[in-house]
C-alpha positions in Angstrom: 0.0 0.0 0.0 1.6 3.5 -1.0 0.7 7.1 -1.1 -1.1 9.3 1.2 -4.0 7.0 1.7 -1.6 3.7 2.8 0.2 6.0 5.6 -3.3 6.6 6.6 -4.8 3.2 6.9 -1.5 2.5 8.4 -1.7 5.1 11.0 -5.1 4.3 12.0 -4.8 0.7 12.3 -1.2 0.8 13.8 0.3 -1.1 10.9 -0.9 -4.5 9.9 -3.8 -5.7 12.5 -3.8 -9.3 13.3 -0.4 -10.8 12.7 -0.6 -10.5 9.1 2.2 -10.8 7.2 3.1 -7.7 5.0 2.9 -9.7 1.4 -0.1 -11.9 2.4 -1.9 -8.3 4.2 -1.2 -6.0 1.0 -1.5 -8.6 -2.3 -5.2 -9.1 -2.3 -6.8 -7.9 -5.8 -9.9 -7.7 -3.7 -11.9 -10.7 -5.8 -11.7 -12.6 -2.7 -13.5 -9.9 -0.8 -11.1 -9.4 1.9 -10.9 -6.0 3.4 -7.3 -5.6 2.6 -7.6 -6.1 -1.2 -10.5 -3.5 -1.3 -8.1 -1.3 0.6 -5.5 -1.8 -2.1 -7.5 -1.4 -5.1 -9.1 2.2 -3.3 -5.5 3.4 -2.7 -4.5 2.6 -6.2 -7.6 4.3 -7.7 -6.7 7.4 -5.3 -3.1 7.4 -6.5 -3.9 7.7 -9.8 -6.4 10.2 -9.4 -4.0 12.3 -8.1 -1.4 12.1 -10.4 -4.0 12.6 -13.2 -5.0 15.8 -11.4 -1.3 17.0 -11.1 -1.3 16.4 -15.2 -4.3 18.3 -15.4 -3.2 21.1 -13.2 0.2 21.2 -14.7 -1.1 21.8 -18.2 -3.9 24.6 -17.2 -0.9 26.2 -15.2 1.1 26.4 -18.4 -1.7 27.3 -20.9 -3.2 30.4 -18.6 0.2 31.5 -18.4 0.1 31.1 -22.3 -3.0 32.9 -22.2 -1.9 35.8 -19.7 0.8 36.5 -22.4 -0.9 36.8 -25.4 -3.8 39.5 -23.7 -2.7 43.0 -24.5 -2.6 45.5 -21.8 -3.1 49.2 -21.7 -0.1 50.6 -21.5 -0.1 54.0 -18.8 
């Protein structure tokens, strides 16, 4: 488990709860409907939500800066 949301569940839960091992606790895919798969897949998801949003914010960044450019200003 990475990212933000895996030092979260981490934190909260005070690592991995039960004597898990760390492979067995953060494989699961989920299709065996074990809590730590679901966990897995939702930090994944969040992950790359994330980094598509830092995409998405770097290219709006660069194009109003574009934009800013090009608009002609009074001059005084």
């Amino acid at each position: 488990m990475g990212g933000i949301l895996g030092g979260i569940v981490n934190a909260a839960t005070g690592g991995l709860a039960g004597g898990a091992s760390g492979a067995g606790a953060s494989s699961g895919n989920g299709a065996s409907g074990d809590a730590s798969g679901a966990i897995g897949q939702m930090s994944a998801a969040f992950d790359q939500a994330i980094s598509k949003a830092a995409e998405i914010t770097a290219i709006t960044t660069v194009k109003k800066a574009e934009l800013d450019a090009a608009k002609q200003r009074p001059q005084n």
